[in-house]
Structures are given as C-alpha cells and as structure tokens.
Wavefront OBJ file of the C-alpha trace (Angstrom):
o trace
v 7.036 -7.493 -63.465
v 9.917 -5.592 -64.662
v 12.367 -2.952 -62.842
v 13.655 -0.100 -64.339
v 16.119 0.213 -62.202
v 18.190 -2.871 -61.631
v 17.596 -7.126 -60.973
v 18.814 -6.477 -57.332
v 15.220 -4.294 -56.695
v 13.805 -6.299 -58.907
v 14.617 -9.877 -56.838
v 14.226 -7.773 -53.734
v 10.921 -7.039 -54.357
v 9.072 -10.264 -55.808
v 10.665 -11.700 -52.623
v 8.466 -9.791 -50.339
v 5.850 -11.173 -52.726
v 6.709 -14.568 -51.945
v 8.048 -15.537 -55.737
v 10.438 -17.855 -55.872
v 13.800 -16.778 -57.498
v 13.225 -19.470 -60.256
v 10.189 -17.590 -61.160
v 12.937 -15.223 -62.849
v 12.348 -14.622 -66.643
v 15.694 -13.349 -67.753
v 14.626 -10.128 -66.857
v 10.886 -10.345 -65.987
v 8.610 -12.092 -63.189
v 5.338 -13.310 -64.530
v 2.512 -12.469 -62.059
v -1.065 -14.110 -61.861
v -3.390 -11.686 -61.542
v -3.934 -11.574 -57.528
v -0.287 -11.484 -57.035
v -0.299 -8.494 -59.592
v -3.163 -7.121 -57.476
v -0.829 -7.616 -54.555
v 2.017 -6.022 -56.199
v 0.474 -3.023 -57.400
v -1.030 -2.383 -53.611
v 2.599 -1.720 -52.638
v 3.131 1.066 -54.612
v 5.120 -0.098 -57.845
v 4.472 2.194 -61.113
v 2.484 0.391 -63.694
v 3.768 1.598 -67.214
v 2.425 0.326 -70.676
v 4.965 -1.386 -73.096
v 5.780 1.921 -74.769
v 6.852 3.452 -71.695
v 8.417 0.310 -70.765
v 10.596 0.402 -72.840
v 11.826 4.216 -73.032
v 12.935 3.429 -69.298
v 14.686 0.464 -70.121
v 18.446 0.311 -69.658
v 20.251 -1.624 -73.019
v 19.892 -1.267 -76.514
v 16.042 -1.471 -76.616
v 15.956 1.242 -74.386
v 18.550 3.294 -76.149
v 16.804 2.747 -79.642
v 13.398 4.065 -78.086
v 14.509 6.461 -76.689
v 16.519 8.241 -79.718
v 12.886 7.791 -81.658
v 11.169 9.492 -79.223
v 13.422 12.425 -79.667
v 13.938 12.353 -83.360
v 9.892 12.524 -83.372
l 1 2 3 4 5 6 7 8 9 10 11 12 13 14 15 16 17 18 19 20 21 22 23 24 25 26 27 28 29 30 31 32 33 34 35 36 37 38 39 40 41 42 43 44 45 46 47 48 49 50 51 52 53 54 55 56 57 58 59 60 61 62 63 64 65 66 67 68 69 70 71
C-alpha cells in the first residue's frame, strides 16, 4: 500500500487498519490479502505499477512521466 500523496495519509490510513507503524517499508505497507480486502472496502484507488508510478512524487515519477509524454 502506497500513497500518492504523502507518508502522513499514508501512516494515517494503515492506522485505521490496525498496522503497526513498523510495518512501514520505506515507502510502502505490505498487506495480506484480507487486510487488502479491508483496505480496498474503504475506498482507496487501486492502480497497477505503471500507473503507480506516473503518480509518484521523486525521480521515478518524474522519469515516467516525461516518457509518457515523449510517447
């Protein structure tokens, strides 16, 4: 679980999931799948890795994004 947003919503939001801040990746939460079911009940946007990363924030995001233009 991702955010393209910021980590604040990000932390905000696998709290009311009940995650534990040490389940923090860097910049990703790892969900098993009936917390994922749980997760996607509550309305979050589920994106594939493409579009992942054209909403990304940083470099990556950057770089995708000028690709996706040039194309």
């Amino acid at each position: 679980m991702v955010s393209d947003a910021d980590f604040e919503e990000l932390h905000a939001f696998a709290a009311r999931l009940g995650i534990p801040r040490r389940g923090f990746h860097g910049d990703h939460y790892d969900l098993p799948p009936p917390v994922r079911e749980r997760a996607l009940a509550l309305g979050p946007v589920e994106v594939g890795t493409g579009d992942l990363v054209l909403r990304m924030a940083g470099a990556r995001g950057d770089r995708a994004r000028s690709r996706r233009a040039r194309a």
